[in-house]
C-alpha positions as CSV (number, residue, x, y, z in Angstrom):
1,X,0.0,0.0,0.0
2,X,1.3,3.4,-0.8
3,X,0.6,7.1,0.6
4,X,1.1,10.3,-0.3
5,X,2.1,13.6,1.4
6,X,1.0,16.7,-1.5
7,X,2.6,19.9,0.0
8,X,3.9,23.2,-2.1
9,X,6.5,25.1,-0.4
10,X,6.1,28.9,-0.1
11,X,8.5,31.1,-1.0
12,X,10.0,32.3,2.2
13,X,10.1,28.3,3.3
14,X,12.7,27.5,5.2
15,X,14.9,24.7,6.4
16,X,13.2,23.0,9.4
17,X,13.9,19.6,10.9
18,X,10.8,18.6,12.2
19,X,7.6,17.4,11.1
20,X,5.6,20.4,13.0
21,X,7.5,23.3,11.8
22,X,7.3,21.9,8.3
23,X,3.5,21.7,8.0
24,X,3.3,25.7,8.8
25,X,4.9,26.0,5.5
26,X,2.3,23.4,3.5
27,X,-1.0,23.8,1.9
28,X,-2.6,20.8,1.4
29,X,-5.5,19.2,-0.7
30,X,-6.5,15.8,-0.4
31,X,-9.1,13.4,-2.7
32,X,-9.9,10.2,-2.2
33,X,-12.0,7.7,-3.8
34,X,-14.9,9.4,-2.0
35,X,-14.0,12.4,-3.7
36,X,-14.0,10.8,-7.4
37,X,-10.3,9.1,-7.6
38,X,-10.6,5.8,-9.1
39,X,-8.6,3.9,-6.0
40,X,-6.5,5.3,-3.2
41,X,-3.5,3.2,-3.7
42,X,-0.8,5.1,-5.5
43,X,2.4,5.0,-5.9
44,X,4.5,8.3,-8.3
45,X,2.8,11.5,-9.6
46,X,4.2,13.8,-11.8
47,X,3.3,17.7,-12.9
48,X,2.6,17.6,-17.0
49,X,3.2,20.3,-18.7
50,X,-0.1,21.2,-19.6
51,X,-1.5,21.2,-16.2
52,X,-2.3,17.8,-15.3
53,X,-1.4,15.8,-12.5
54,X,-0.4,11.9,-13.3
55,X,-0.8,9.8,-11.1
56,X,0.6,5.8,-11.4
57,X,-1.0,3.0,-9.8
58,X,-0.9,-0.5,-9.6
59,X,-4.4,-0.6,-11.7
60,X,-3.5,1.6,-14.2
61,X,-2.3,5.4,-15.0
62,X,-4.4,8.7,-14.0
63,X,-5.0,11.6,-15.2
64,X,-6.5,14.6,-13.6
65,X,-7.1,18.1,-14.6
66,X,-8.5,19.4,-11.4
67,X,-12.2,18.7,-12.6
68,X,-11.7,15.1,-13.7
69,X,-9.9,11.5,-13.6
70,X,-9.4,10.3,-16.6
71,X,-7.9,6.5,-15.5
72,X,-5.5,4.8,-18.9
73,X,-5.9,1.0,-18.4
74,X,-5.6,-1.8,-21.2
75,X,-8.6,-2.1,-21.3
76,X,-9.3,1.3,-23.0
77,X,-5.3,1.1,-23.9
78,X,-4.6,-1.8,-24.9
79,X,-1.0,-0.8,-26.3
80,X,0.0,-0.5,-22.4
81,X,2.4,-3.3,-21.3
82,X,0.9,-3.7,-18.2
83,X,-2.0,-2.0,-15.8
84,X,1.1,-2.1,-12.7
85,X,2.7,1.0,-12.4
86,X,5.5,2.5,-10.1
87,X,6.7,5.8,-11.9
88,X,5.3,8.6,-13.5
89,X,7.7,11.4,-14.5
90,X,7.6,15.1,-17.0
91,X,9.3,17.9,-17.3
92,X,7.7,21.6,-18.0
93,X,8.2,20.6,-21.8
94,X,8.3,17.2,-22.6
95,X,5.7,14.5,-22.9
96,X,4.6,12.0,-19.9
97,X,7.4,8.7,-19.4
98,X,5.9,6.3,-16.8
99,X,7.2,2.6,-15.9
100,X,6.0,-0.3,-15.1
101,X,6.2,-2.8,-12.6
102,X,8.3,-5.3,-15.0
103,X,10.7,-2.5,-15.9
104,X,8.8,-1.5,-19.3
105,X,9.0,2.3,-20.2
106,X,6.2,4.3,-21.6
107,X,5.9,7.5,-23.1
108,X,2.8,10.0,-23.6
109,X,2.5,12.0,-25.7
110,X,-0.4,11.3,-28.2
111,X,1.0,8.6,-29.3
112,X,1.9,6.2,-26.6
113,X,5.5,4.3,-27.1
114,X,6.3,1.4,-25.2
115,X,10.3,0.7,-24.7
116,X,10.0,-3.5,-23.7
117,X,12.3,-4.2,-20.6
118,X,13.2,-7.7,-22.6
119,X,13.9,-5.7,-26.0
120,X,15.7,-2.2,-25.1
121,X,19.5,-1.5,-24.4
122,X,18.6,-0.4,-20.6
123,X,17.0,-3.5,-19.4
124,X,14.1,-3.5,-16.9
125,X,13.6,0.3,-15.7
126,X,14.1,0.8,-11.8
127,X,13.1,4.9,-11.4
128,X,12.5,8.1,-13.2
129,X,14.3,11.1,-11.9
130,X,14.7,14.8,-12.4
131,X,18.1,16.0,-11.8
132,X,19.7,19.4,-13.4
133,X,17.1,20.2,-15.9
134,X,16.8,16.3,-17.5
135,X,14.7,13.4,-16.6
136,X,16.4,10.4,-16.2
137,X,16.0,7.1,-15.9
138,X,17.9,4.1,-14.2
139,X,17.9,0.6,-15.0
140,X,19.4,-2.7,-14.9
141,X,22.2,-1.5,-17.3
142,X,23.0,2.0,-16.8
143,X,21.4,5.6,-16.4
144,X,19.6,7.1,-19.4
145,X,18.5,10.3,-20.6
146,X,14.7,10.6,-21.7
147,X,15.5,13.8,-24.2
148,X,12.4,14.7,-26.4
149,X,10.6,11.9,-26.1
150,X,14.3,9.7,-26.9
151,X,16.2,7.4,-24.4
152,X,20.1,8.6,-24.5
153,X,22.3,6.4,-23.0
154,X,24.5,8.1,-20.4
155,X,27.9,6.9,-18.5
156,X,28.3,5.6,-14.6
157,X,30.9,7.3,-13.4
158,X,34.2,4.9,-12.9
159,X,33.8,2.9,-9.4
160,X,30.2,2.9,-8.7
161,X,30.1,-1.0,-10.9
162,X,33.1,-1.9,-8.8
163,X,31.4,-1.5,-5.9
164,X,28.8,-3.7,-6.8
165,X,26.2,-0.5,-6.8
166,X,22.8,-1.1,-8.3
167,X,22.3,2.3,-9.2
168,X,18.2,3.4,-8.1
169,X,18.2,7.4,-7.8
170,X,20.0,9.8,-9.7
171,X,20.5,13.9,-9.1
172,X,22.4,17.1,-10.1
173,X,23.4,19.6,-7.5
174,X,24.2,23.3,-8.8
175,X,27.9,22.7,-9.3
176,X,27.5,20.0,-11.5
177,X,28.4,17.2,-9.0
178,X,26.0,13.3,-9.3
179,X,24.4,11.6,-6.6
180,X,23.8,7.9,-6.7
181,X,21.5,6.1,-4.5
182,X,21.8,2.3,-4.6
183,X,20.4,-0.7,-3.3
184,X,22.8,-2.2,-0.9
185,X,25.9,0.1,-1.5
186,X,25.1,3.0,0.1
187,X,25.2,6.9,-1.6
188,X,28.1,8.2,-4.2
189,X,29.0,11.3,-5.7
190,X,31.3,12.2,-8.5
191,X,32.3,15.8,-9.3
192,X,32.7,16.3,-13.5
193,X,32.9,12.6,-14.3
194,X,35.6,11.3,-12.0
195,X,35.5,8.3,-9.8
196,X,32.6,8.3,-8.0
197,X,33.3,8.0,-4.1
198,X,30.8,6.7,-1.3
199,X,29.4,9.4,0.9
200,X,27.3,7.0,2.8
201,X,27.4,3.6,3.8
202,X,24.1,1.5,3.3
203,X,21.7,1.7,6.0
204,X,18.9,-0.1,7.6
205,X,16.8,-3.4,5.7
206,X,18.2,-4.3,2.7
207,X,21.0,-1.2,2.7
208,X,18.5,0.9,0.3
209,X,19.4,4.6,-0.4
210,X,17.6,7.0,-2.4
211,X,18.7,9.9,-4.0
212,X,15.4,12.0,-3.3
213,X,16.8,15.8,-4.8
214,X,19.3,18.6,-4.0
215,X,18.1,21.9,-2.8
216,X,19.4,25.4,-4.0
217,X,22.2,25.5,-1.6
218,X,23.7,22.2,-2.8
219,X,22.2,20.1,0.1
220,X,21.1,16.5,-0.8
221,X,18.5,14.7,0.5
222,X,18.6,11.0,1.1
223,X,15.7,8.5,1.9
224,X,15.9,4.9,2.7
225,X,15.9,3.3,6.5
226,X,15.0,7.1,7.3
227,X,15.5,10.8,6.4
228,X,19.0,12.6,5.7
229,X,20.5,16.3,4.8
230,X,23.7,15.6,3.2
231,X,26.3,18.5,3.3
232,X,29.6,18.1,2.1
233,X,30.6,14.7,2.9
234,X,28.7,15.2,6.2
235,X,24.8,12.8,6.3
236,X,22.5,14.5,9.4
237,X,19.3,12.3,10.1
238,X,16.1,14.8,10.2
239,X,13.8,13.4,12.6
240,X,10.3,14.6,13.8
241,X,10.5,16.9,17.2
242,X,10.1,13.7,19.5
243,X,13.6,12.1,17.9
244,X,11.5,9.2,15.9
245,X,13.2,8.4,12.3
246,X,10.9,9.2,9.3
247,X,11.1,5.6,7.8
248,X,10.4,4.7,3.7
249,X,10.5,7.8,2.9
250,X,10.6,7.6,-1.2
251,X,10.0,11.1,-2.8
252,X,10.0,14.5,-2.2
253,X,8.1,17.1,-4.6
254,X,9.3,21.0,-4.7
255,X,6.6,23.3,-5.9
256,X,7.3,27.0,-6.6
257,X,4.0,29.3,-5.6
């Protein structure tokens, strides 16, 4: 079962570490099935350029233009690969890329594309990501480029296969520097294409990291077996005001007002 959190940042938002002084910043709206959605479990949503919200699911893809859900399923689509969904992903320009849970990758755009896990050069897909202006997506072989509606292989930075990384996450910090999230081998960087070198060390179940994004001053935010600011080579934990760790914490959305 998955959840959502919806909040936009205002302007004058600032750095908090807790729970409480981060909901003074947040508006939020909430629908449920009560309130037209087709089902409640979700699991990625993405901003299209056009207004819409999409929404992935494990029955299908949504659509919603703030009036209406518009649900794509094979039975209306029967191009889909699958109804099982984990990612959605756009950027301001740019069409819709969503994968499913087999590792195919979709694009729409008015004319739906399917990219077969079995068939393409990146293997089954793992995550869709936005990192310094680009969408990305990381797979079984590599990290990929989803430019205008294309998939552009890109390159792992050296060390990252020799440490056994399964790459998951991918982002860009102002300076140009990658982060790599990985399941089981912790969080890398590399800084214009050199050797990538572990920041942190894999934590919690299963060692799973997550890149989740990197704020305007360069700091990067981590999820996995709980919540971290990483600045420098330095990983703090943020924690509600009671201490308690914010566990599975997959995704974080940054809206400008």
């Amino acid at each position: 079962m998955a959840c959502f959190t919806l909040a936009a940042l205002g302007r004058e938002a600032r750095a908090v570490s807790t729970v409480e002084a981060l909901a003074s910043d947040l508006l939020v709206d909430r629908w449920t099935v009560k309130d037209g959605l087709p089902l409640d479990h979700l699991t990625d949503l993405a901003l299209a350029a056009d207004g819409s919200l999409w929404l992935s699911s494990y029955d299908g893809l949504i659509r919603f233009d703030g009036d209406r859900f518009e649900v794509h399923r094979r039975t209306n689509e029967p191009a889909l690969p699958s109804n099982r969904f984990t990612h959605v992903a756009a950027l301001p320009s740019g069409p819709v890329w969503a994968a499913s849970q087999a590792g195919d990758l979709v694009r729409l755009d008015g004319e739906l594309k399917v990219f077969r896990a079995a068939d393409a050069a990146l293997g089954a897909v793992t995550g869709l990501h936005h990192a310094g202006g680009r969408l990305w997506a990381t797979a079984e072989r590599g990290i990929f480029r989803l430019d205008e509606g294309l998939v552009v292989a890109d390159t792992l930075p050296p060390g990252l296969l020799d440490a056994g990384a399964s790459v998951n996450s991918v982002a860009v910090a102002p300076d140009g520097t990658r982060w790599f999230g990985s399941a089981g081998a912790g969080v890398f960087r590399s800084q214009g294409g050199g050797q990538a070198v572990r920041v942190m060390a894999p934590i919690g179940p299963g060692g799973l990291l997550r890149v989740l994004g990197v704020g305007p001053d360069g700091t990067v935010f981590v999820g996995g077996g709980g919540l971290f600011a990483v600045r420098g080579a330095k990983a703090s934990e943020i924690t509600t005001e009671v201490g308690e760790s914010l566990s599975d914490v997959c995704a974080l959305l940054r809206v400008a007002e």
